[in-house]
Backbone as numpy.savetxt, mean C-alpha at the origin, in Angstrom:
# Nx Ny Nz CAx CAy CAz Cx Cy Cz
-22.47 -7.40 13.86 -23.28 -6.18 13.86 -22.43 -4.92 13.86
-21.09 -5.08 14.63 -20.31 -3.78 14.64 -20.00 -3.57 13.30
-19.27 -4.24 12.64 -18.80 -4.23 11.42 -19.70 -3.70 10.30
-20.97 -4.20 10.09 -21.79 -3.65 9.35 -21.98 -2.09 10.04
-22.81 -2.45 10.97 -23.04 -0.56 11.22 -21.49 0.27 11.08
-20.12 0.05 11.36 -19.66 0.92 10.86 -19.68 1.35 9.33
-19.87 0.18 8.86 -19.51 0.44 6.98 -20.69 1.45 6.80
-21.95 1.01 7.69 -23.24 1.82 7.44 -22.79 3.22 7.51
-22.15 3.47 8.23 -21.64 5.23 8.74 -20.90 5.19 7.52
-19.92 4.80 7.01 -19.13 5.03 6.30 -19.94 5.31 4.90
-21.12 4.65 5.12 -21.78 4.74 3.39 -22.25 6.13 3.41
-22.77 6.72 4.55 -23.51 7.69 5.37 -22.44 9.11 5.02
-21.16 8.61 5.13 -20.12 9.80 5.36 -19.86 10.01 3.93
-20.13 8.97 3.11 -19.58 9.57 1.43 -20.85 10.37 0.57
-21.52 10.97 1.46 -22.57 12.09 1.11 -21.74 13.33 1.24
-20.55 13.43 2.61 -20.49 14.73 2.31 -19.66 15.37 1.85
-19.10 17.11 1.57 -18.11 17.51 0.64 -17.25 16.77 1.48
-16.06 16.67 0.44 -14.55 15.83 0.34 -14.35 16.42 1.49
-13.99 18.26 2.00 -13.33 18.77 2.71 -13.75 17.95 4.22
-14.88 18.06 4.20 -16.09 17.59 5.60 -15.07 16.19 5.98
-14.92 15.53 4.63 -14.85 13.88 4.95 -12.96 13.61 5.35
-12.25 14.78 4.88 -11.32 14.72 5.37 -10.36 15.38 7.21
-11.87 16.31 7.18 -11.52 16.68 8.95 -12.31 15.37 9.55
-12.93 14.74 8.99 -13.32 13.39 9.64 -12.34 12.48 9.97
-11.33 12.50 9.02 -10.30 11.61 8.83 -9.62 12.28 10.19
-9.12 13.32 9.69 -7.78 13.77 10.53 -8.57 13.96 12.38
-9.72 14.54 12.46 -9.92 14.00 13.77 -10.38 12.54 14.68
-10.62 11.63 13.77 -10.52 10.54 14.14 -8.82 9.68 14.77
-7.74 10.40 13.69 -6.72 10.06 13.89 -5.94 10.77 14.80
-6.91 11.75 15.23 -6.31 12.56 16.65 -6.58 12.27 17.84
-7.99 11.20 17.72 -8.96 10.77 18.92 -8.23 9.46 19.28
-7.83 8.68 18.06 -7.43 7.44 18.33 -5.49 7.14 18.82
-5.14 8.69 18.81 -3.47 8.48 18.93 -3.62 7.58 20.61
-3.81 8.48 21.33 -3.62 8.28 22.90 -4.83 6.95 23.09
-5.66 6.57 22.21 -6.47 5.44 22.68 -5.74 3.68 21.83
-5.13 4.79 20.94 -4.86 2.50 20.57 -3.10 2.34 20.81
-3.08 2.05 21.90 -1.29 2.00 22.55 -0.65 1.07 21.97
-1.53 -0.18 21.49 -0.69 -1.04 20.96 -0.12 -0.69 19.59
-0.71 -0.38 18.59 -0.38 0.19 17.45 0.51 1.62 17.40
-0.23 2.28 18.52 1.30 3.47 18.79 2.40 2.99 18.93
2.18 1.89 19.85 3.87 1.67 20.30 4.73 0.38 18.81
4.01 0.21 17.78 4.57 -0.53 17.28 4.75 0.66 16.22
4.21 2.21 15.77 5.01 3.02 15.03 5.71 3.42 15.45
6.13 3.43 16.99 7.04 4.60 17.84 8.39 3.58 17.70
8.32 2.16 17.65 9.63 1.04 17.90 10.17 1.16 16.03
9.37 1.37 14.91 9.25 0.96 13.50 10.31 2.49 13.51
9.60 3.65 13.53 9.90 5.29 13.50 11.66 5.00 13.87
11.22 4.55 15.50 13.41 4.98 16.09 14.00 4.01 15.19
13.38 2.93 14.59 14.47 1.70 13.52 14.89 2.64 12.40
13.97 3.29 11.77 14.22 3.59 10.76 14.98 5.45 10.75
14.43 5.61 11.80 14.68 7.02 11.83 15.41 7.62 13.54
16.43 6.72 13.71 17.18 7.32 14.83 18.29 8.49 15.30
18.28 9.36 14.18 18.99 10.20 14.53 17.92 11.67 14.27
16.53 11.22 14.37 16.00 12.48 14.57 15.58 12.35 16.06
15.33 13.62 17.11 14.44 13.45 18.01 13.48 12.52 18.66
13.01 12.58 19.72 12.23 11.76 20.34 10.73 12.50 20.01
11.35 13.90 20.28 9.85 14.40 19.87 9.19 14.88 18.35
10.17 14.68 17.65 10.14 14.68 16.09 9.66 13.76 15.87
10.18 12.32 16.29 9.41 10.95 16.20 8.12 10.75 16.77
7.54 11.64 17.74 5.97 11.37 18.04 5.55 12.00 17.81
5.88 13.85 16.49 4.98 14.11 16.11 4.65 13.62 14.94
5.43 12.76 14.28 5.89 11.79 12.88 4.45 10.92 13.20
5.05 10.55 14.31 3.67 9.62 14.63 2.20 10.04 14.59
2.10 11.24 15.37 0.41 11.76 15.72 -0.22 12.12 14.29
0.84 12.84 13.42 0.34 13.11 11.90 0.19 11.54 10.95
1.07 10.71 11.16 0.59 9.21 10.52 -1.04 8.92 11.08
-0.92 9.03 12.30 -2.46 8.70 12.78 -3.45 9.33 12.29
-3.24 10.71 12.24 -4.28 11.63 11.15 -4.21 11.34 9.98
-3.18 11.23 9.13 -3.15 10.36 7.85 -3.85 9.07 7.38
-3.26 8.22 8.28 -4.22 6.78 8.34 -5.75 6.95 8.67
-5.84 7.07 9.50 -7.46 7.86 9.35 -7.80 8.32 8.49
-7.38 9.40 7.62 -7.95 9.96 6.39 -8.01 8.53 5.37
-6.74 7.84 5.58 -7.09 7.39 3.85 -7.96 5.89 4.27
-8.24 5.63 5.35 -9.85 4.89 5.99 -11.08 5.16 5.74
-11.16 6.91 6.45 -12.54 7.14 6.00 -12.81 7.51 4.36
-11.63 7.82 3.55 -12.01 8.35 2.53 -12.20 7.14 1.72
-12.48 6.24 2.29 -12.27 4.76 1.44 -14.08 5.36 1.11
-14.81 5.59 2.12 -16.32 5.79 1.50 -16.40 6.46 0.28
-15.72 6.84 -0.38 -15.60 7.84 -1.61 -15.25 7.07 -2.67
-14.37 6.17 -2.50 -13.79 5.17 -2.97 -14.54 3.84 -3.65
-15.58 3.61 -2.20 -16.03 2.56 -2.61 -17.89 3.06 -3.12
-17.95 4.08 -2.83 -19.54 3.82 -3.19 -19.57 5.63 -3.98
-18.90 6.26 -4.67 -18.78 7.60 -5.08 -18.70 7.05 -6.69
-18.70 7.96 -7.51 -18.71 7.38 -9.01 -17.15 7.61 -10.12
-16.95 6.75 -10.71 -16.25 6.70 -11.44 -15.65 8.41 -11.57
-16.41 8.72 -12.21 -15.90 10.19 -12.43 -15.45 11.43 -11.28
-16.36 11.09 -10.11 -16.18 11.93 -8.97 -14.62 11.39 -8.52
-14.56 10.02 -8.70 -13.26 9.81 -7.80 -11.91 10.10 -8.74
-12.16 10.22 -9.70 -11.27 10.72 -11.22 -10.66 11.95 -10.61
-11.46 13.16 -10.56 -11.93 14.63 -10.76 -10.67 14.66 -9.34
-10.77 13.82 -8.09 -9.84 13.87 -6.83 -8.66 13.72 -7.43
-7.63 12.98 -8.08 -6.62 12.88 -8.50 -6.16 12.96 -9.53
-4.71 13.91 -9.63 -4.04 14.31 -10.42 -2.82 13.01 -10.86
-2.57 12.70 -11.81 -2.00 11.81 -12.17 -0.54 12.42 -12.87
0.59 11.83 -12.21 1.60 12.53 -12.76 2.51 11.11 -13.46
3.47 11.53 -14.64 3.80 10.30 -15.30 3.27 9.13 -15.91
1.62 9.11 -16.86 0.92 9.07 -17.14 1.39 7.64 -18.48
2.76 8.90 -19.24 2.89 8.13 -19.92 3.94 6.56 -19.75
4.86 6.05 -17.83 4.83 5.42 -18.01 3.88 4.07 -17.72
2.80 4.81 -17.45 1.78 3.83 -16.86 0.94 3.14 -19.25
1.33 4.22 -19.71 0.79 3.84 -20.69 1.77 2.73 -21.67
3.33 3.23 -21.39 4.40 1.81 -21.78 3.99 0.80 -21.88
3.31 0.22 -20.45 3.22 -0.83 -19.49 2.26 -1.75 -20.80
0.78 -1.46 -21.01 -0.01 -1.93 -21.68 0.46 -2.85 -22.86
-0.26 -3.79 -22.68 0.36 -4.82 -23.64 1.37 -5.52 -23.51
2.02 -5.36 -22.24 3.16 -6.03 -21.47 2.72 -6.57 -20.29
3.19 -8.07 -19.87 3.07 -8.33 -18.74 4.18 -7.82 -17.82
3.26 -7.39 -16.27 3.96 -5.80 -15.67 3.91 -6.19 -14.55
4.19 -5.62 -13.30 4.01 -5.82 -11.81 3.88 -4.21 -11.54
2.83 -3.74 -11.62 2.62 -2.90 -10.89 2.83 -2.54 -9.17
4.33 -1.87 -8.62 4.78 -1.96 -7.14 3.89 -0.77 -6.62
3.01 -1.49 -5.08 2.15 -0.07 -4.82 2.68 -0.24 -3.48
3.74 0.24 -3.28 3.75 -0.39 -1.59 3.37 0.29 -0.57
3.12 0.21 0.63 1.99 0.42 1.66 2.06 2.03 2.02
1.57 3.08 0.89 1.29 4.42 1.42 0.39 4.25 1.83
-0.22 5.49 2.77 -1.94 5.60 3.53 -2.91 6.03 1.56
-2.19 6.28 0.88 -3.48 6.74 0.07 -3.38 5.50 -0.75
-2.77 4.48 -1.15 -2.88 3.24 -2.28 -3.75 3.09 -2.61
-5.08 3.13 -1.90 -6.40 2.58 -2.43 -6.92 3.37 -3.40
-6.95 4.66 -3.06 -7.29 6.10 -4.06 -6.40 5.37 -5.40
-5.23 5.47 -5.38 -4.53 5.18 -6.83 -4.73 3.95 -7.51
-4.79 3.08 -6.29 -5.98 1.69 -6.88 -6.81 1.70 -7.48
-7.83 2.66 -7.04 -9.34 2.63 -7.61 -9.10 3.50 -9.15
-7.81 4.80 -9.12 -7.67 5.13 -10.11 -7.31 4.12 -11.43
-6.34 3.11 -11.11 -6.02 2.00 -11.98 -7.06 1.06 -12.58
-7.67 0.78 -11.54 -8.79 0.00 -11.88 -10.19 0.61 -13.36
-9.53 1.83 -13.19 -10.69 2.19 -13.98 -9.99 2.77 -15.65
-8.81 1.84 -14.99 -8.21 2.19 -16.87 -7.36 1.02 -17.59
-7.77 -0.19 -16.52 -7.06 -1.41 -17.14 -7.72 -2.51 -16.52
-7.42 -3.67 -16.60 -7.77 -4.91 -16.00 -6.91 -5.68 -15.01
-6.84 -5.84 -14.04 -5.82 -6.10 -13.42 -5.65 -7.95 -13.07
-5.03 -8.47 -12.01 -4.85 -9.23 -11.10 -4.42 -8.69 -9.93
-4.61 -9.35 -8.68 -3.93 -8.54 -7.24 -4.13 -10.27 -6.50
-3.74 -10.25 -5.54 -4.09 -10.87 -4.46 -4.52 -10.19 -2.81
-5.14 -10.97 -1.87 -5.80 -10.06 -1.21 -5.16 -11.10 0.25
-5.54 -11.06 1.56 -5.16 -11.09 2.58 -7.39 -11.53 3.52
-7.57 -12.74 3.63 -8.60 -13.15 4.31 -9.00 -12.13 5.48
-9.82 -11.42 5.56 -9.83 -10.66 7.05 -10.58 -11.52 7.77
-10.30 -11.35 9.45 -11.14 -12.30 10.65 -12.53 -12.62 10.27
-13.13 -11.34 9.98 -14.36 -11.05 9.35 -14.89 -11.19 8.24
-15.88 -12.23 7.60 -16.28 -12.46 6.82 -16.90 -11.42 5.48
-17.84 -10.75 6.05 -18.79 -9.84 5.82 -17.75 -8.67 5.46
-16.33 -8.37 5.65 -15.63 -7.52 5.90 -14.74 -7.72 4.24
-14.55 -9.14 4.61 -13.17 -9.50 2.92 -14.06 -9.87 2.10
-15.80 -9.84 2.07 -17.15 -9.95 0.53 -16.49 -8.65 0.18
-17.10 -7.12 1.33 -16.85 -6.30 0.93 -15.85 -5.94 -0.07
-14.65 -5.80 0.97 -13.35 -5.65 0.61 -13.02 -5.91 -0.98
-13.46 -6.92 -1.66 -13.52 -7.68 -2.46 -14.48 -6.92 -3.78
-15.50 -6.50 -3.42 -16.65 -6.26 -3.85 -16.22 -4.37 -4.14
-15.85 -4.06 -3.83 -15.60 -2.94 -3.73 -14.32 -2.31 -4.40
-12.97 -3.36 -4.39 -12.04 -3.31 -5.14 -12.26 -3.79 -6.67
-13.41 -4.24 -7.06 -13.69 -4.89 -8.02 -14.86 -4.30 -8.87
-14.94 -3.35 -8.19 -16.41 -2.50 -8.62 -16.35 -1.95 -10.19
-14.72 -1.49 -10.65 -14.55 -1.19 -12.04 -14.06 -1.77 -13.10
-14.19 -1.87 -14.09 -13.85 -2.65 -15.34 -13.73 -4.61 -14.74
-12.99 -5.40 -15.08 -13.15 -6.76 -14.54 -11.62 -7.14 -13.92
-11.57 -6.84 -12.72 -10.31 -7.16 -11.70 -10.64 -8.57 -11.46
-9.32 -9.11 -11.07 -9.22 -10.44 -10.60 -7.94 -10.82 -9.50
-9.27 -11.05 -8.33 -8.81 -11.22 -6.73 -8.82 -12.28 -6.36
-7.39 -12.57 -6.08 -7.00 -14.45 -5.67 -6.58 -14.21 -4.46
-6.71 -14.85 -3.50 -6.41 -15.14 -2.09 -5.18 -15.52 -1.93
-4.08 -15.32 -0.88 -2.79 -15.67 -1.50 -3.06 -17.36 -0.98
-3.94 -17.71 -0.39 -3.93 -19.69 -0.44 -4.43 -20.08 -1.74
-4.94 -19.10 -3.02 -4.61 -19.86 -4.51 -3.39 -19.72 -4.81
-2.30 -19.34 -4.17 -1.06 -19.46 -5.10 -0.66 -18.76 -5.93
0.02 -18.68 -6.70 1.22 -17.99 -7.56 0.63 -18.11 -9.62
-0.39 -19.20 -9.76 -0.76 -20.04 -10.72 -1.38 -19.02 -11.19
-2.65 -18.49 -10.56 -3.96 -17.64 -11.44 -3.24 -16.16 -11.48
-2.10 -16.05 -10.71 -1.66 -14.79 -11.13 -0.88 -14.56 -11.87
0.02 -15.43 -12.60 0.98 -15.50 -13.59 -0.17 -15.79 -15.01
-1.23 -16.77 -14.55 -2.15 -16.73 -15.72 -2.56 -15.16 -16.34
-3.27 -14.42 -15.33 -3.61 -13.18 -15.57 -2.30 -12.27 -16.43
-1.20 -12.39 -15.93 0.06 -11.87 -16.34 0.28 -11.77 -17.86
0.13 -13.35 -17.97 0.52 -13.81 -19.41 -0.37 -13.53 -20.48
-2.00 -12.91 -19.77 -2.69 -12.35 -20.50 -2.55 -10.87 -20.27
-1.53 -10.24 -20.49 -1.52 -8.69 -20.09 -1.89 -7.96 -19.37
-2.26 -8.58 -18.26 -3.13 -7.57 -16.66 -2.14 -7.45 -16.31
-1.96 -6.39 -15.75 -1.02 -5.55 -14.47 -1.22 -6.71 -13.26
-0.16 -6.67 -12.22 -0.75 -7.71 -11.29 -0.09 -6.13 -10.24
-1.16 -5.94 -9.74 -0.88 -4.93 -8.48 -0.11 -5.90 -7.16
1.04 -5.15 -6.74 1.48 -5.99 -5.68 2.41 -5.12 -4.64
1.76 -4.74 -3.57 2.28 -4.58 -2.36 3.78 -5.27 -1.67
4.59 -5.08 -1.99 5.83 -5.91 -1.38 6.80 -5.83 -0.61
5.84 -4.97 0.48 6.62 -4.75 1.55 6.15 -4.52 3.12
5.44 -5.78 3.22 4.82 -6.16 4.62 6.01 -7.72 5.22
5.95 -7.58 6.14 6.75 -8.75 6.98 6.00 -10.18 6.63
5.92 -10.79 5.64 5.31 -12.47 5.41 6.12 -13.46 5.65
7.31 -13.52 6.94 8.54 -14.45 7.19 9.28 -14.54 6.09
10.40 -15.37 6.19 11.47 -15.52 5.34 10.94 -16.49 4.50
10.32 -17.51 4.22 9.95 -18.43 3.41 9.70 -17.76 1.96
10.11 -17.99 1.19 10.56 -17.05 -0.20 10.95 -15.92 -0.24
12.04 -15.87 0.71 12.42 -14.70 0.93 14.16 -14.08 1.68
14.27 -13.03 2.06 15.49 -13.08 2.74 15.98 -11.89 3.36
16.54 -11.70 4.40 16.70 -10.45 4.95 17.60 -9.37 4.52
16.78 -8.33 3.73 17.08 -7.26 3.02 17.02 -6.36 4.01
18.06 -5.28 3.98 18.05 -4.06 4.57 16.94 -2.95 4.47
16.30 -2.38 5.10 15.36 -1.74 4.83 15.32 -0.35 5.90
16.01 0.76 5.56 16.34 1.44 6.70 17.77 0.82 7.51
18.87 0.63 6.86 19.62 -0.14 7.43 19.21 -1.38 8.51
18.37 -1.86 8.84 17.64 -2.68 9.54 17.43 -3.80 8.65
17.96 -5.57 9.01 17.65 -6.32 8.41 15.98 -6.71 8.29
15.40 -6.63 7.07 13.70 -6.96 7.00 13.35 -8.44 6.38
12.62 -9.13 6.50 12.07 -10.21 6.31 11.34 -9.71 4.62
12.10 -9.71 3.54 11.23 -9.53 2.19 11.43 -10.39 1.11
9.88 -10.79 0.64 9.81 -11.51 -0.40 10.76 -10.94 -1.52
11.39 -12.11 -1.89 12.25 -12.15 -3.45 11.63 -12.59 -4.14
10.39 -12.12 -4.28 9.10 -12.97 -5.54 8.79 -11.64 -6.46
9.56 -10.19 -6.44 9.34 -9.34 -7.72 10.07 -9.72 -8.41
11.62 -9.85 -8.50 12.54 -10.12 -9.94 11.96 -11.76 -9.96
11.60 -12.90 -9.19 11.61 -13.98 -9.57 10.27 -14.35 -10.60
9.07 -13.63 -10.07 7.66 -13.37 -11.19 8.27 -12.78 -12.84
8.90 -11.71 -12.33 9.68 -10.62 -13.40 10.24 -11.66 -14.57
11.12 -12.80 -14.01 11.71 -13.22 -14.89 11.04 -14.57 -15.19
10.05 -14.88 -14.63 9.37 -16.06 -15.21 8.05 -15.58 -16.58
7.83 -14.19 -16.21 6.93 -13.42 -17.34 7.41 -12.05 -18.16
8.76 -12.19 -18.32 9.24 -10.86 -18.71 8.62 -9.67 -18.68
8.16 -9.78 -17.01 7.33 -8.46 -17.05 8.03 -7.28 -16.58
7.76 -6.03 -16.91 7.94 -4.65 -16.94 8.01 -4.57 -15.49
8.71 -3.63 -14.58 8.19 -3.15 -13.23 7.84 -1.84 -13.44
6.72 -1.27 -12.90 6.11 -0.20 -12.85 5.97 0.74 -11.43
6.76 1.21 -10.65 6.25 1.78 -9.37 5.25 2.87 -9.69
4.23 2.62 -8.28 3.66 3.83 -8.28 3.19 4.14 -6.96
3.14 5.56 -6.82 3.08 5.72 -5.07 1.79 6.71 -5.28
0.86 6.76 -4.09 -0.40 7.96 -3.95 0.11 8.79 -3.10
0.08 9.71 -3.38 0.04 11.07 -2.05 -1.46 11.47 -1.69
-1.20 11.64 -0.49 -2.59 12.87 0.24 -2.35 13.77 0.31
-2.99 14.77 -0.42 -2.79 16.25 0.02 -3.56 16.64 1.15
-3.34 18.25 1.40 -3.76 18.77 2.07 -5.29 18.99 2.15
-5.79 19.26 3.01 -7.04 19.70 3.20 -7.97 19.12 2.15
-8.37 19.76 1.26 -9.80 19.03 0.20 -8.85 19.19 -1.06
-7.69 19.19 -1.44 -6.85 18.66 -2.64 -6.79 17.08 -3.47
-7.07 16.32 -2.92 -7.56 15.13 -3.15 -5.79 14.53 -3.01
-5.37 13.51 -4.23 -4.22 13.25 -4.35 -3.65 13.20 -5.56
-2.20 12.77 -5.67 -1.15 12.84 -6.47 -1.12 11.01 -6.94
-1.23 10.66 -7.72 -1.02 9.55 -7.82 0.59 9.38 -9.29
1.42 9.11 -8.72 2.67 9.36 -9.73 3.12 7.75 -9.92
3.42 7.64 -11.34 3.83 6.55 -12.14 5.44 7.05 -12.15
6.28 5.76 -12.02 7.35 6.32 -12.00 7.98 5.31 -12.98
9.61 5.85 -13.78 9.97 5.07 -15.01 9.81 3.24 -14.72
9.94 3.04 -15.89 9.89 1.46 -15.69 11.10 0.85 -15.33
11.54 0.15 -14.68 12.73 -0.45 -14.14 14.04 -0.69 -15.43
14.79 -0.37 -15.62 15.57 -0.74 -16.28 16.71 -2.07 -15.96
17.40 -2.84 -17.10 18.03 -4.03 -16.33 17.13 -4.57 -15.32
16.12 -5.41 -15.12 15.35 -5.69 -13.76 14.60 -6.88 -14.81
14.28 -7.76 -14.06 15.54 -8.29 -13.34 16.93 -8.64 -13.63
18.13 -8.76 -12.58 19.45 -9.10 -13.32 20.04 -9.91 -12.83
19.05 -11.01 -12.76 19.98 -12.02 -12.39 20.08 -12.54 -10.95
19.88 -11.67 -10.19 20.46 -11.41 -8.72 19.81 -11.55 -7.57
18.59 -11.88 -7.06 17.83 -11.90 -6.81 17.83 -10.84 -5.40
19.03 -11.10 -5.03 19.18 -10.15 -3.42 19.16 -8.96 -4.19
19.80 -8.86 -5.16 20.57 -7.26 -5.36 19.29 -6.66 -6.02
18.48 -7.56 -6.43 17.38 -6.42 -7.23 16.23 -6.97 -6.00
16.27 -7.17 -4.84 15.19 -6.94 -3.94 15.22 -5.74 -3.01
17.24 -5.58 -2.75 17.08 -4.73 -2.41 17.34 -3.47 -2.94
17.20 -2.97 -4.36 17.36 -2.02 -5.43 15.65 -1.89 -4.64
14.65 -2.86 -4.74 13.47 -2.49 -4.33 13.17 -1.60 -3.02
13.91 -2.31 -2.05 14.02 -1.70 -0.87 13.58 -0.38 -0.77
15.37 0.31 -1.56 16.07 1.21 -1.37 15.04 2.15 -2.49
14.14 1.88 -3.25 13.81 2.60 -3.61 12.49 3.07 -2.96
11.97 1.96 -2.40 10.36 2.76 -0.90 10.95 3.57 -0.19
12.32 3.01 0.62 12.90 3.90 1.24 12.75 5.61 0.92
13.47 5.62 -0.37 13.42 7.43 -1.23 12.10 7.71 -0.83
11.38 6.60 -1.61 9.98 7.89 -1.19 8.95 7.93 0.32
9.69 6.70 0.98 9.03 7.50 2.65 9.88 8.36 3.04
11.21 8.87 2.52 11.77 10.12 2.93 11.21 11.32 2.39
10.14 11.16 1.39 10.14 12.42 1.07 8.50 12.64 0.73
8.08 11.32 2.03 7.09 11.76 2.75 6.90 10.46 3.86
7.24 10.81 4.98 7.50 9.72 6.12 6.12 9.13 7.23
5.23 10.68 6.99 3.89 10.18 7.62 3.08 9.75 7.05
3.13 9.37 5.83 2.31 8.66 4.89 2.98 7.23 4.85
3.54 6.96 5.10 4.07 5.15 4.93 3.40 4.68 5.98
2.96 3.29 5.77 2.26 2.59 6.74 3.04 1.90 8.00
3.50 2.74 9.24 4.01 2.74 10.20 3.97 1.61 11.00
2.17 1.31 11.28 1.36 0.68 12.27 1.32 -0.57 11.80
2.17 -1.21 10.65 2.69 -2.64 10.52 3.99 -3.41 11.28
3.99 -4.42 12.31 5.25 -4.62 12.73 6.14 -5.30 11.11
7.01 -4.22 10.72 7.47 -4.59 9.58 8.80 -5.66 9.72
9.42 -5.34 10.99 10.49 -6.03 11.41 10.69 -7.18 12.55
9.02 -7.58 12.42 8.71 -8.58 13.07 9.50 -10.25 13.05
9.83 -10.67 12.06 10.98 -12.14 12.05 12.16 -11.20 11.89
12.85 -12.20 12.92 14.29 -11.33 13.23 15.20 -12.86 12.71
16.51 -12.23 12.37 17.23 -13.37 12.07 17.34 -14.15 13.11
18.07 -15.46 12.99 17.96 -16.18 14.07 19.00 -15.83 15.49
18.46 -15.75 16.67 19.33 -15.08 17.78 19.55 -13.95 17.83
18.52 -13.28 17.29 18.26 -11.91 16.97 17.10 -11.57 18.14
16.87 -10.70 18.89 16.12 -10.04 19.93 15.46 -9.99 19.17
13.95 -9.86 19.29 12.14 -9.63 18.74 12.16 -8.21 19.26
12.02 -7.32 18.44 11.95 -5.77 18.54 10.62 -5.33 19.25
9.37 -6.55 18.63 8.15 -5.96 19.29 7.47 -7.20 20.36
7.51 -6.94 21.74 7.08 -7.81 22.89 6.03 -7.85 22.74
């Protein structure tokens, strides 16, 4: 019942102007700093890994603005999911346009990795190609129909669970869909290996150059920004990977790394903080988060 009545509010909240729906955001993420400790304290341990030679109090205001951030790009999901094609267009400015247009007709890996706005640039993608993605089961039933239902709302996407495997997404590939892929959450070492990430060893899949070179596909980054106030966002395509893959599998995972890295520097409260990212530690390695 919780779950539904919130989505109910949420259907409720994409009635009003953008500006309205974004002080919604940012005071929700002001209400919830001092109330959810567990998730504070796993951006405040993530923040000093990655960012220890700034302040203590630089690092918790890094933090209180992620929380207003994350909040925004939550509630603005109502815009997202039940607003129209064109209204959600009209919000974002699209920069580098033409290498998102290269891509077409090539099997590609579209890299979206975990900004607060992805979904906005998601929903922008979705409505100018056909994709593949894989998705993540939530506790909640009624929650991953949605989820599902909602990412799928434009042109004909195709959402595999990562317990189908590697199979229906290389299928999609080989038929020219973009396969959208997030690749930089902690999923243990099992296809994988500890890449530096913030000078900090991270637990990351080596499954972009290894897909890459089983479908000679293109890599495509692309990151969303949130602007300010009722600006909507920036959604920027960036060149296509050159040499990639080469061979190497460490060296072009962490070419990947090092390149999220650049752009949470040059915007740090927008990266998704409130993931324990450095959760598997090598072996005899201290567990960062108790």
């Amino acid at each position: 019942m919780l779950a539904r009545l919130g989505v109910f509010i949420l259907w409720l909240i994409h009635f009003l102007p953008f500006r309205i729906i974004v002080a919604i955001g940012n005071g929700l993420g002001t209400i919830l700093y001092p109330l959810a400790a567990e998730r504070r304290k796993v951006g405040a341990i993530n923040l000093k890994l990655c960012f220890p030679d700034i302040s203590d109090e630089a690092r918790e205001q890094l933090l209180r603005d992620h929380f207003r951030l994350f909040c925004r790009g939550l509630i603005e999901r109502s815009i997202l999911w039940w607003s129209s094609a064109e209204y959600i267009s009209s919000l974002i400015r699209v920069e580098g346009s033409e290498h998102f247009d290269a891509i077409q007709g090539h099997p590609s890996i579209m890299l979206t990795p975990h900004f607060v706005g992805m979904d906005a640039g998601g929903q922008w993608i979705a409505q100018h190609t056909d994709t593949v993605c894989m998705y993540a089961n939530q506790k909640n039933q009624y929650l991953t129909e949605l989820l599902l239902k909602k990412r799928a709302r434009f042109r004909n996407q195709h959402l595999y669970s990562r317990q189908q495997g590697l199979r229906p997404i290389l299928k999609g590939m080989r038929a020219n869909m973009p396969f959208i892929y997030p690749p930089d959450q902690d999923q243990g070492i099992k296809d994988g290996a500890f890449i530096p990430f913030f000078g900090v060893p991270a637990a990351t899949m080596t499954s972009v150059p290894r897909i890459a070179q089983m479908t000679s596909a293109k890599i495509l980054p692309c990151i969303t920004r949130l602007l300010p106030g009722g600006a909507g966002y920036v959604l920027t395509f960036y060149p296509v990977w050159e040499n990639y893959p080469s061979g190497d599998d460490i060296a072009d995972t962490r070419r990947m790394n090092e390149f999220i890295e650049q752009r949470v520097r040059e915007m740090p409260a927008q990266y998704f903080w409130l993931h324990k990212r450095f959760k598997t530690r090598p072996a005899g390695e201290e567990r960062f988060y108790q």
